[in-house]
VONULUM-181891 format. One record per atom (N, C-alpha, C): y, x, z; residue in three letters. Coordinates in steps of 0.001 Angstrom, whole numbers, padded with zeros to 6 digits, always signed. Layout:
BEGIN
YXZALA;...
! end
This chain:
BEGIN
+018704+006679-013973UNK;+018815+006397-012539UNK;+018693+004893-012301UNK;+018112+004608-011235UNK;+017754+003152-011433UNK;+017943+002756-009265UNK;+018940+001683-009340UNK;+019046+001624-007499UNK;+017737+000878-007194UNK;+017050+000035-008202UNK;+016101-000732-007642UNK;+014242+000106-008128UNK;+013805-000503-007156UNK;+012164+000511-007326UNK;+011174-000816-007561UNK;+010394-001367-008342UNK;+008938-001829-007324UNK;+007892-000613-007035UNK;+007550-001042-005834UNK;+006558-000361-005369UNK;+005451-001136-005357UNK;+003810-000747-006102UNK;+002904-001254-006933UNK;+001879-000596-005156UNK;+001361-000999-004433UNK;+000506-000545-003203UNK;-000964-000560-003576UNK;-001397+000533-003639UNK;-002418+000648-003345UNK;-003454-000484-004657UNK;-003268-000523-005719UNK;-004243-001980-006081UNK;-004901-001327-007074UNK;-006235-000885-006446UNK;-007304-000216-006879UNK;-008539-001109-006695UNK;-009153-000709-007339UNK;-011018-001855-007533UNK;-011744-002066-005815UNK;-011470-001255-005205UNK;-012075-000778-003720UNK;-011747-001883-002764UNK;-010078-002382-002882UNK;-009410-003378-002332UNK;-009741-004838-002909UNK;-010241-004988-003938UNK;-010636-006561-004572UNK;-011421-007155-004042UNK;-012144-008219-004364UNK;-012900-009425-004020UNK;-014760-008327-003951UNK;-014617-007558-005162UNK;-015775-007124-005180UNK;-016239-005683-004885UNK;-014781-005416-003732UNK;-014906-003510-003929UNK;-015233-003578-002593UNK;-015495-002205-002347UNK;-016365-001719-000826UNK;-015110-002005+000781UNK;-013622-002045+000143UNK;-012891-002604+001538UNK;-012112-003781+000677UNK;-012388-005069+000526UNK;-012133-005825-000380UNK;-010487-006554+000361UNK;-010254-007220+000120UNK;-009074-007864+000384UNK;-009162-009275-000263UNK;-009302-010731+000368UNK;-009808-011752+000159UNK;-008747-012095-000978UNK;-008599-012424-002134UNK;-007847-012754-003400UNK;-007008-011445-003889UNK;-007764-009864-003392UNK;-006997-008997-003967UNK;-006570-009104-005283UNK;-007365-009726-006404UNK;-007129-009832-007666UNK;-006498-010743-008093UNK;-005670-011053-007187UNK;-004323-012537-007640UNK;-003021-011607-007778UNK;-003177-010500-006706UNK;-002174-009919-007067UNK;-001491-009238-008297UNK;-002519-008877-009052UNK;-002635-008080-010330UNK;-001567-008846-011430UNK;-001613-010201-011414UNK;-000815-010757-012763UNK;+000613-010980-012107UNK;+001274-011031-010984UNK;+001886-010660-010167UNK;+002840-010206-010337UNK;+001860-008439-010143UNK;+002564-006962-010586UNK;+003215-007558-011952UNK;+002142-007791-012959UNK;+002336-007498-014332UNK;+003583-007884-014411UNK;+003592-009364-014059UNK;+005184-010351-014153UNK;+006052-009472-014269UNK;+006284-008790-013033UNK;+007176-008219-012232UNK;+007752-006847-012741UNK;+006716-005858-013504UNK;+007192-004797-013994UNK;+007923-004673-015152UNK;+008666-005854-015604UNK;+009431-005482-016778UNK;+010897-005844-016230UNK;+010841-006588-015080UNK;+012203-006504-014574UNK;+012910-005649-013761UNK;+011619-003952-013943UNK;+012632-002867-013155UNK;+012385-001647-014168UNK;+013363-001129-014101UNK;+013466+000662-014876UNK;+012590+001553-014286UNK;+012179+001112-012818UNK;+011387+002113-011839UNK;+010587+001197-011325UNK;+009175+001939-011618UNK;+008053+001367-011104UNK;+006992+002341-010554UNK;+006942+002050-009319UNK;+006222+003543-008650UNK;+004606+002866-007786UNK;+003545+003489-008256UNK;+002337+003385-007705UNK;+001796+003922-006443UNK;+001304+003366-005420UNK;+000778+004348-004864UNK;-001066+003782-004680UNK;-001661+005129-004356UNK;-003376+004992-004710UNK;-003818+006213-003696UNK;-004189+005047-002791UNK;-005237+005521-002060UNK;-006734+006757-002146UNK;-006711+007727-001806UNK;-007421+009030-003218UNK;-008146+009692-001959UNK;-009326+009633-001369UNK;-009316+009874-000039UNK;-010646+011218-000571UNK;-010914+011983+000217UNK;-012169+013131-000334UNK;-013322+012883+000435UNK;-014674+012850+000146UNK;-015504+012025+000300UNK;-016043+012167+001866UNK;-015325+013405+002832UNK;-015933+014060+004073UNK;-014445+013395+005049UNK;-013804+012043+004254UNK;-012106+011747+005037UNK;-012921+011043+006248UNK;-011861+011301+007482UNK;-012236+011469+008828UNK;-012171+009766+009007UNK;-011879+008617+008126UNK;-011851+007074+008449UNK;-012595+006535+007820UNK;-013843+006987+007404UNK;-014982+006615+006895UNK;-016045+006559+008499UNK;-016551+005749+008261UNK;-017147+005374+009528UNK;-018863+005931+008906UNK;-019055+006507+007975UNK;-020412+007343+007727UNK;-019667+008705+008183UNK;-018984+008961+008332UNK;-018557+010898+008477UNK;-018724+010670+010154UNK;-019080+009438+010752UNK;-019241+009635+012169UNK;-020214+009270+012785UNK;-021567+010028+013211UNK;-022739+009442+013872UNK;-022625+008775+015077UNK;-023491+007675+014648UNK;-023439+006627+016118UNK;-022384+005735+015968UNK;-021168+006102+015217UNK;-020058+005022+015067UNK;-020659+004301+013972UNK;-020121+002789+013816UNK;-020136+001964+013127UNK;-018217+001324+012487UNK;-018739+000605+011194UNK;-017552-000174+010362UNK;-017095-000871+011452UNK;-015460-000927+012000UNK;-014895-001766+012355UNK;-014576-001359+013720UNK;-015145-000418+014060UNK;-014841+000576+015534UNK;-013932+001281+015484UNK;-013143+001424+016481UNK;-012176+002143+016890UNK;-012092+003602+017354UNK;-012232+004597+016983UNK;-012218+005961+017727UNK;-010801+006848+018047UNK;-011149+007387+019074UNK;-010040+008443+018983UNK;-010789+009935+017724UNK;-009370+009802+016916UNK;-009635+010758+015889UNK;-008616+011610+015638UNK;-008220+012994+015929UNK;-007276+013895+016076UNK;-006221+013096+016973UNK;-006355+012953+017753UNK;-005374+012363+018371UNK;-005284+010993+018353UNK;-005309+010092+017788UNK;-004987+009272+016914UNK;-006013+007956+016911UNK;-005774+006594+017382UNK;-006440+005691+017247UNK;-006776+005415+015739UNK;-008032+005255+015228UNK;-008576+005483+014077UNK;-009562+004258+013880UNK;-009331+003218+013256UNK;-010477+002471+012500UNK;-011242+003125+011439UNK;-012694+002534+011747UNK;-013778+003328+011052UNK;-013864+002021+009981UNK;-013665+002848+008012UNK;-013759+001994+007364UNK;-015193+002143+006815UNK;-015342+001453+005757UNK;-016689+002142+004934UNK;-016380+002872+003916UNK;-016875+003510+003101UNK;-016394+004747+002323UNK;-015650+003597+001029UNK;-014184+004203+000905UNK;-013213+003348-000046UNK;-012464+004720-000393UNK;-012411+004379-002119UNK;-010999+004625-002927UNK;-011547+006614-002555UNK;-012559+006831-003097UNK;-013100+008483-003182UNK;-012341+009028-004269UNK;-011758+009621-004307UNK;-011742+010617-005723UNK;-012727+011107-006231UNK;-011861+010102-007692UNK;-012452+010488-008812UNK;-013966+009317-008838UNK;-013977+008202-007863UNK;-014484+007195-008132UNK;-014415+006197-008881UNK;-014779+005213-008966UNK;-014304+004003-009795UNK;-013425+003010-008896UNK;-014125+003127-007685UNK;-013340+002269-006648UNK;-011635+002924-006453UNK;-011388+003939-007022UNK;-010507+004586-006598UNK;-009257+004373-007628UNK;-010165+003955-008698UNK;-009621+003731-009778UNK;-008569+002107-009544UNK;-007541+001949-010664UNK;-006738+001015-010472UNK;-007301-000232-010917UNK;-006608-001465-010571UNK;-007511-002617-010808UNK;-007633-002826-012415UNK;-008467-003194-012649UNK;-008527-003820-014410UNK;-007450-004912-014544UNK;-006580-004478-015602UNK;-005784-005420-016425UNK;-004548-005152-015526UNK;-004348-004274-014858UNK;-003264-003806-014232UNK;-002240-003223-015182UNK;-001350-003445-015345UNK;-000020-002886-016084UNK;+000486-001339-015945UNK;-000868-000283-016149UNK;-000597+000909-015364UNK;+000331+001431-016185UNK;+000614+001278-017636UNK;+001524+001703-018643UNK;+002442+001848-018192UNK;+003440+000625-017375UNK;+004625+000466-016663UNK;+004588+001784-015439UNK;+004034+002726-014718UNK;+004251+003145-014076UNK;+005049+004287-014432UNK;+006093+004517-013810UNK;+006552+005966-014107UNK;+006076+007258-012678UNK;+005844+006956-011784UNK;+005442+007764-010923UNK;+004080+007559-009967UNK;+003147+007710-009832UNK;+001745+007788-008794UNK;+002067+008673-007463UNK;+001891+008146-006711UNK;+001402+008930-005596UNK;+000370+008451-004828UNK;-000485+009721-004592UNK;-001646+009924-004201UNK;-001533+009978-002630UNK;-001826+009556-001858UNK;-002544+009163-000362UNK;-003700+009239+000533UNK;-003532+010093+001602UNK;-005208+009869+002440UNK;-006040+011269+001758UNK;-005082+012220+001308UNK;-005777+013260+001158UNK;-006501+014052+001844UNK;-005776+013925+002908UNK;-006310+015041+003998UNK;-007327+014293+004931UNK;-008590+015046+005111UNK;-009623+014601+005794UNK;-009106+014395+007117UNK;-008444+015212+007395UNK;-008389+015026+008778UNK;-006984+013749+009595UNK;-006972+013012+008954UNK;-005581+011772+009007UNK;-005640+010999+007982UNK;-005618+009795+008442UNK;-005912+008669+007522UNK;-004282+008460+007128UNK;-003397+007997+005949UNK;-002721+007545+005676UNK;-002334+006619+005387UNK;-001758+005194+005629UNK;-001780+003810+005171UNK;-000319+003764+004331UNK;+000845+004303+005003UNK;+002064+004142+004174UNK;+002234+005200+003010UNK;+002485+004935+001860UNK;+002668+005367+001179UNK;+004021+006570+001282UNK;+004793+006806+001843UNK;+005881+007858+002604UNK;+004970+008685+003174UNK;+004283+008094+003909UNK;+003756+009257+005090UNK;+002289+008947+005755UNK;+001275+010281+006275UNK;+000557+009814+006716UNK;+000423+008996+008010UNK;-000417+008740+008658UNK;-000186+007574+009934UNK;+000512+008475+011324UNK;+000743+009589+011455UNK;+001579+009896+012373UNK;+002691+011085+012127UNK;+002995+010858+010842UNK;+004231+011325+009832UNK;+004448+012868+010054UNK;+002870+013295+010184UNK;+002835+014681+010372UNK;+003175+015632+008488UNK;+003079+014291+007708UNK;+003276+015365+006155UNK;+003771+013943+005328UNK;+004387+014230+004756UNK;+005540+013395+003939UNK;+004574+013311+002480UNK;+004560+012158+001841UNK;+003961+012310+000301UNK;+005144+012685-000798UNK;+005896+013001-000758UNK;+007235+012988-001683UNK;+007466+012091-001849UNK;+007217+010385-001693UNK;+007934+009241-002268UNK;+009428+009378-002158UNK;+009328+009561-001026UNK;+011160+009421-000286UNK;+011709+010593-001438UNK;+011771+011442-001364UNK;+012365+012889-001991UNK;+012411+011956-003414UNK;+011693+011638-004006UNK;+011256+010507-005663UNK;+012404+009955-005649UNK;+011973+008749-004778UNK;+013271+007829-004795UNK;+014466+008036-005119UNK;+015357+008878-003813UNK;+015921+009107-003813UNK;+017080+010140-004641UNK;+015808+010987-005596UNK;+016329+011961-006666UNK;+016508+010783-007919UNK;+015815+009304-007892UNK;+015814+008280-009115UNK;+017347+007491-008592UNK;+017980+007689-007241UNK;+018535+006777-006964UNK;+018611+005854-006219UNK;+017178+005221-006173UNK;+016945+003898-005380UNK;+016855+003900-003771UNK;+018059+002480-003716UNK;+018392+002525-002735UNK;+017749+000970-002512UNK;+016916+000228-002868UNK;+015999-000794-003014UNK;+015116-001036-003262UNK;+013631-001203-002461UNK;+012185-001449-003156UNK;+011481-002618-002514UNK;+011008-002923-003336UNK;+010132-004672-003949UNK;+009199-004009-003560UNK;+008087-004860-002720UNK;+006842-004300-002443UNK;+005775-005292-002773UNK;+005075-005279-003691UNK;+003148-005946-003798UNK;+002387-004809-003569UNK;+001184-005461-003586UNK;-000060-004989-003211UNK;-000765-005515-002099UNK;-001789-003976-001827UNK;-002998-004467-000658UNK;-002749-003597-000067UNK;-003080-003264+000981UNK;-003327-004831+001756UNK;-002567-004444+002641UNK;-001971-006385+003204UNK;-000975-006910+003614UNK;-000364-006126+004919UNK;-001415-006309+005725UNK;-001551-005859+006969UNK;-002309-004526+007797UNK;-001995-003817+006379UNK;-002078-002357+006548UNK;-001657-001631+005428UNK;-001924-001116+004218UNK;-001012-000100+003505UNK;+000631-000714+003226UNK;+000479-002644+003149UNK;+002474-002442+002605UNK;+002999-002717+003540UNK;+002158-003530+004991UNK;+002830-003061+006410UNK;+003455-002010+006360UNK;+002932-000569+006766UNK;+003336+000724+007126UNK;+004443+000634+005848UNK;+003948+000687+004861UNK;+004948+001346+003889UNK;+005930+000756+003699UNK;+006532-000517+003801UNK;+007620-001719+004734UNK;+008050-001153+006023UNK;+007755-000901+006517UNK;+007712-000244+007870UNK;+008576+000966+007457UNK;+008112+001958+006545UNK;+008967+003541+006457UNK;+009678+003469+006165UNK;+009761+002436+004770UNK;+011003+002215+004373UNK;+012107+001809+004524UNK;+011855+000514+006108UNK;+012862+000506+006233UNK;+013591+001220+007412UNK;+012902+002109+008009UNK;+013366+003598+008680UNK;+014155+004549+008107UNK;+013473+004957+006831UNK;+013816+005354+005920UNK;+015471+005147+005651UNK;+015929+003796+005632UNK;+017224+003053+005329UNK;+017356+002312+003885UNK;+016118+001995+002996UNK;+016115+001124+001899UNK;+016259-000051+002390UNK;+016702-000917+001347UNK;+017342-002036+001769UNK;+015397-002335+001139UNK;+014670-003270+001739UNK;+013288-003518+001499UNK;+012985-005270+001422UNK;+012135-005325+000402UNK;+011575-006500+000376UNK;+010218-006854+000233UNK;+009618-008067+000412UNK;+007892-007793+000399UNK;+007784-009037-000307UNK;+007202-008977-001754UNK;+006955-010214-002504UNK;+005578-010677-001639UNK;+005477-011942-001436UNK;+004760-012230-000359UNK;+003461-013021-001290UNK;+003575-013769-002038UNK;+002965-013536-003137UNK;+001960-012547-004200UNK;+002843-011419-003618UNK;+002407-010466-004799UNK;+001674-009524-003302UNK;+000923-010081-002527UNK;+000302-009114-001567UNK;-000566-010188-001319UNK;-001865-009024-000649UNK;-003067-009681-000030UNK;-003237-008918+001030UNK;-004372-009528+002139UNK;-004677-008832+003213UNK;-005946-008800+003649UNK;-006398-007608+004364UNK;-007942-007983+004897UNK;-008207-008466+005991UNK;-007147-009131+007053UNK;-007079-009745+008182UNK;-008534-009670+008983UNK;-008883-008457+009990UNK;-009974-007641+010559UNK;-009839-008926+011933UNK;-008891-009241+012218UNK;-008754-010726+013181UNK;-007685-011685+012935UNK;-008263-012597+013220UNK;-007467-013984+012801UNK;-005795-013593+013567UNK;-005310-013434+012214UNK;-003503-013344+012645UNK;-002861-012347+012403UNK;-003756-011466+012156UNK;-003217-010495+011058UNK;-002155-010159+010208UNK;-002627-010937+009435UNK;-001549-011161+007913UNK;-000199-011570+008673UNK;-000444-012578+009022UNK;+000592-013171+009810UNK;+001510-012461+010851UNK;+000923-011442+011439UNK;+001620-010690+012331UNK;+002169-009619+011645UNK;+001657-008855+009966UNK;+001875-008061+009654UNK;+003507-008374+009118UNK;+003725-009676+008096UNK;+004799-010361+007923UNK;+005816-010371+009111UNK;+005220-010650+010302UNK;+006469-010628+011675UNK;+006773-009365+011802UNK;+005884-008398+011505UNK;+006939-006831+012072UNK;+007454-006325+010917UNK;+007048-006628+009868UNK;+008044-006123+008403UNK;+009522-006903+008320UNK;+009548-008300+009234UNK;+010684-008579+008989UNK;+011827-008583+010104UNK;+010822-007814+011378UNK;+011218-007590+012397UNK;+011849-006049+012553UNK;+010974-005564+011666UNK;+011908-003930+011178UNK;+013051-004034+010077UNK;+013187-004938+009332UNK;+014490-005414+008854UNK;+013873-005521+007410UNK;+012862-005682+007275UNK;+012287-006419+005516UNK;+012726-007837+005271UNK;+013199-007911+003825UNK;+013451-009568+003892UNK;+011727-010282+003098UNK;+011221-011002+003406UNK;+010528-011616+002196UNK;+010930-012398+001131UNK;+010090-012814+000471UNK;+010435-013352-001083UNK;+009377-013441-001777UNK;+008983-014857-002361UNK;+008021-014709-003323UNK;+008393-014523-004643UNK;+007711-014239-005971UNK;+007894-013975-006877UNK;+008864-014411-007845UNK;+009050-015963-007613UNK;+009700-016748-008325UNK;+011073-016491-008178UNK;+011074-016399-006877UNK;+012599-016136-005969UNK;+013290-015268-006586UNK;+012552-013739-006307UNK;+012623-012781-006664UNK;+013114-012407-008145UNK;+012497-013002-008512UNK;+012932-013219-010389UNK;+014388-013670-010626UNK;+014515-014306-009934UNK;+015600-015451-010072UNK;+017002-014007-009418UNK;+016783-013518-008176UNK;+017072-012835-007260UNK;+017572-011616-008258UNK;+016562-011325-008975UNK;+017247-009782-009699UNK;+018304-010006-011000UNK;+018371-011454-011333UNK;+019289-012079-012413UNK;+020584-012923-012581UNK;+020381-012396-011165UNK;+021899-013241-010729UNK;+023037-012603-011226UNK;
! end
């Protein structure tokens, strides 16, 4: 049983410098993680796994284009370009990633029809991924968050968690973002700590779990 979690977001090839929804220094995050996973008992992944007909691909929609907005089941929907397919390479985790350290994956964005960004839940918390149920059967009542990107998958998933009632943190450091407009990143940081996330960069953090 372990009270503390990191949570590893989303850091698959798709999100990097050279993948199809990149994230500008996604691959800084990677040595990061590594640091970071020997100072917890619980280390939980989550990976973006989407099926190749998913409704936030902006090819599954004629006439729409990358970066447009639609109404999609309900639901304000950015149109991405096709990222993180199952059973792709893009889908796959970043190279030199510490996947050994993981004890649990969860898979995300399954369902064609709802895009998912938080790792808890899809974007209008119509189906739960089991994280929470995980956690909570491990114990943890605390999770460390890196990954990608900033201002959309560890937003939301910062966001659930701390709904949820984990006490939450966001190594600020150990995240990147794809900032779609200037302020982004920056705004994503104001509502994670405005929903009650503390930040912390890595160093801190280190220091933070050894007290």
């Amino acid at each position: 049983m372990s009270e503390r979690a990191l949570l590893a977001i989303d850091i698959q090839h798709d999100f990097l410098p050279d993948g199809a929804l990149p994230a500008p220094g996604g691959d800084e995050v990677v040595p990061v993680t590594n640091r970071l996973v020997d100072s917890f008992e619980l280390v939980v992944a989550s990976q973006d796994w989407h099926p190749p007909n998913h409704g936030s691909f902006a090819s599954n929609h004629a006439g729409h284009d990358i970066g447009e907005v639609i109404e999609f089941n309900g639901l304000d929907q950015i149109l991405w370009p096709d990222h993180c397919v199952q059973g792709g390479e893009g889908a796959e985790f970043a190279d030199g990633l510490d996947t050994d350290a993981f004890d649990h994956i969860v898979q995300k964005g399954t369902n064609p029809e709802i895009d998912s960004y938080s790792a808890f839940y899809d974007n209008d918390h119509r189906r739960a991924t089991g994280l929470d149920d995980y956690l909570t059967d491990q114990g943890v009542e605390e999770v460390f968050l890196v990954g990608l990107a900033t201002d959309y998958c560890v937003k939301f998933t910062a966001l659930d968690a701390c709904k949820l009632g984990y006490e939450t943190w966001v190594v600020v450091d150990g995240c990147r973002g794809v900032e779609n407009a200037m302020g982004d990143i920056d705004g994503a940081f104001a509502d994670m700590q405005e929903a009650g996330a503390k930040l912390m960069d890595s160093g801190a953090l280190e220091a933070h779990l050894f007290d």
